[in-house]
Structures are given as C-alpha cells and as structure tokens.
C-alpha positions as CSV (number, residue, x, y, z in Angstrom):
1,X,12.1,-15.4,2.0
2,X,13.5,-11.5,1.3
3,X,13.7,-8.8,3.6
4,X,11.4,-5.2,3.5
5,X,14.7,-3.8,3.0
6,X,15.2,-5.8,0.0
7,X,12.0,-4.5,-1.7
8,X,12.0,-1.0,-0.5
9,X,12.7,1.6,-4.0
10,X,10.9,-1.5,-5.4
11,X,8.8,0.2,-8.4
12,X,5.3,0.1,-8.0
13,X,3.6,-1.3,-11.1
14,X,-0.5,-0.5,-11.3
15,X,-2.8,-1.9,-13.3
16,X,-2.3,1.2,-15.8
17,X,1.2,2.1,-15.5
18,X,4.0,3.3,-12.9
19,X,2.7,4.7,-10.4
20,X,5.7,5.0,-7.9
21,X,8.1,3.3,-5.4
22,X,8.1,1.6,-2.2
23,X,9.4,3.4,0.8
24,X,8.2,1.7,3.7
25,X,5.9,-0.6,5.3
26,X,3.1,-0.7,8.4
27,X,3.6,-3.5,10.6
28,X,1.0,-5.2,12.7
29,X,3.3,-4.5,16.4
30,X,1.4,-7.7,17.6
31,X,2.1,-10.4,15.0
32,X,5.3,-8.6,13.2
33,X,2.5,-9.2,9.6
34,X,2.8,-6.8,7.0
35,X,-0.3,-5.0,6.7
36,X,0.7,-1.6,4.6
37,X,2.8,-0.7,1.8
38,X,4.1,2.9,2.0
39,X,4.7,4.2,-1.6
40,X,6.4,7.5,-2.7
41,X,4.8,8.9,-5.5
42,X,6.7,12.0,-5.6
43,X,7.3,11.8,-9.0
44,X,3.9,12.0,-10.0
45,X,2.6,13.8,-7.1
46,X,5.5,15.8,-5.5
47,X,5.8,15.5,-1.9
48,X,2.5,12.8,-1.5
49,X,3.2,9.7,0.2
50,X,0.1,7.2,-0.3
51,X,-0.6,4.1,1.3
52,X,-2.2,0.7,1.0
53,X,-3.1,-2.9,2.1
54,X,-1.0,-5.7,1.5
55,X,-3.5,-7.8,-0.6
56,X,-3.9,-5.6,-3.1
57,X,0.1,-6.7,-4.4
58,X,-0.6,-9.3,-7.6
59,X,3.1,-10.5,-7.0
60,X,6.6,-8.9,-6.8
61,X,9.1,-9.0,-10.0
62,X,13.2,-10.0,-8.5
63,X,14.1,-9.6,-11.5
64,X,12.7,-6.5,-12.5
65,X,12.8,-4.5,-9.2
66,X,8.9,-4.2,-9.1
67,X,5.7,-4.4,-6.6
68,X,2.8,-5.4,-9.4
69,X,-0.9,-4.3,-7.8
70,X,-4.3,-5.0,-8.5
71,X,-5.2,-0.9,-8.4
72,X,-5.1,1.8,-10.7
73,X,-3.0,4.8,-10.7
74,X,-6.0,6.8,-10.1
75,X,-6.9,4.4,-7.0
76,X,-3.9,4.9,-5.7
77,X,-3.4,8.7,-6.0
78,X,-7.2,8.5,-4.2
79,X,-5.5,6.8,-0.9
80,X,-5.0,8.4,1.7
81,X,-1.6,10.2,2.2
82,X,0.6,8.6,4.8
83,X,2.6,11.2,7.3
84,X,4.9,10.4,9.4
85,X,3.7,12.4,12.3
86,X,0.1,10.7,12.3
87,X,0.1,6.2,12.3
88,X,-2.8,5.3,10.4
89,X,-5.9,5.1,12.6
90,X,-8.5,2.6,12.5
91,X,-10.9,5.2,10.4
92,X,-8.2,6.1,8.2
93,X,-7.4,2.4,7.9
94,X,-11.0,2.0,6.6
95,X,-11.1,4.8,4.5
96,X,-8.1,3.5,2.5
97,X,-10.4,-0.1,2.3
98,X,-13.0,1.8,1.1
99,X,-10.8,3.4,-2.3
100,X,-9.1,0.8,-2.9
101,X,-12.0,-1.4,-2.7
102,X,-14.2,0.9,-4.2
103,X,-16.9,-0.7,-2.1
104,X,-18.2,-0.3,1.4
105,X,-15.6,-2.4,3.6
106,X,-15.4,-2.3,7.3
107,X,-11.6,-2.7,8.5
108,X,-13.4,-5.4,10.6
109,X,-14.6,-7.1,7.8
110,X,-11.4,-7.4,6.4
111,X,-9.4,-8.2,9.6
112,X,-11.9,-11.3,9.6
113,X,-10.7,-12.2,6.0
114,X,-7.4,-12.5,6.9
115,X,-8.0,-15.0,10.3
C-alpha cells in the first residue's frame, strides 16, 4: 500500500506520450475512495489543471515515477479543467465521463459499476 503523497509529481503517461503530472486527488468524503486524479499539465498547457476518473489509470510505474492511463493526450487536454475555487459537480463529473469515455455515460451509470 503507498500513500497519495507518494504518487503526487508522479508523471502522467498517456496512451500517446507525456501528458503531465499528478498534483492531487478527489476523494469520496463518505468512503475516503479515490475517485479523481488531479493532473498539472502546465507544461503543455500553461496554467490548465485537468482532471479524471480513477479507472482510467492502466497501472502505476515505482520504479519509474509514473501514472500509465488508458486516454490520449488529446482526451485529456479535452477534460474538464479542475479549479480550486469550484469542487467538481455532479454535471461536471459527467461531463468528464462523457470525454474520456467518448460515449454517452451517466455518472449514475458508472457509480453503479463500481458497487
């Protein structure tokens, strides 16, 4: 088991390259789950923060200091950006199902996956 604060600055590794780091996480407040990575992508985009579900991580390199996903770099720099003064609501919650999904997804749906 490893702490968030072990993986955060984790590089993010898409499907088509680099994409950029990990800077935080959402957590359910309920069950204490992961349900969001936070990624910094300043680097490609300056100053854009995306965001994204858990399931989309293939599996995370210790060795190599990386997050490996199952999206594209494009995909991710389509999510929605993540601010700090606004918590993700439930539409923007679906909306980020929906692009990275690239399908119409309820959050419900989802939520029922995961149970």
């Amino acid at each position: 088991m490893r702490s968030t604060h072990d993986v955060s600055g984790y590089h993010i590794q898409a499907d088509d390259g680099e994409i950029g780091h990990v800077e935080d996480f959402i957590v359910d407040d309920e069950t204490w789950a992961i349900r969001y990575l936070i990624v910094g992508t300043r680097n490609w985009w300056p100053g854009k923060r995306s965001w994204f579900h858990r399931k989309w991580i293939k599996r995370v390199s210790w060795s190599e200091r990386k997050v490996l996903v199952n999206l594209s770099r494009e995909t991710i720099k389509q999510s929605p950006e993540y601010t700090e003064e606004s918590l993700p609501t439930r539409d923007m919650r679906s909306d980020c199902i929906n692009i990275t999904i690239g399908r119409d997804i309820g959050i419900d749906e989802l939520a029922a996956k995961e149970h």
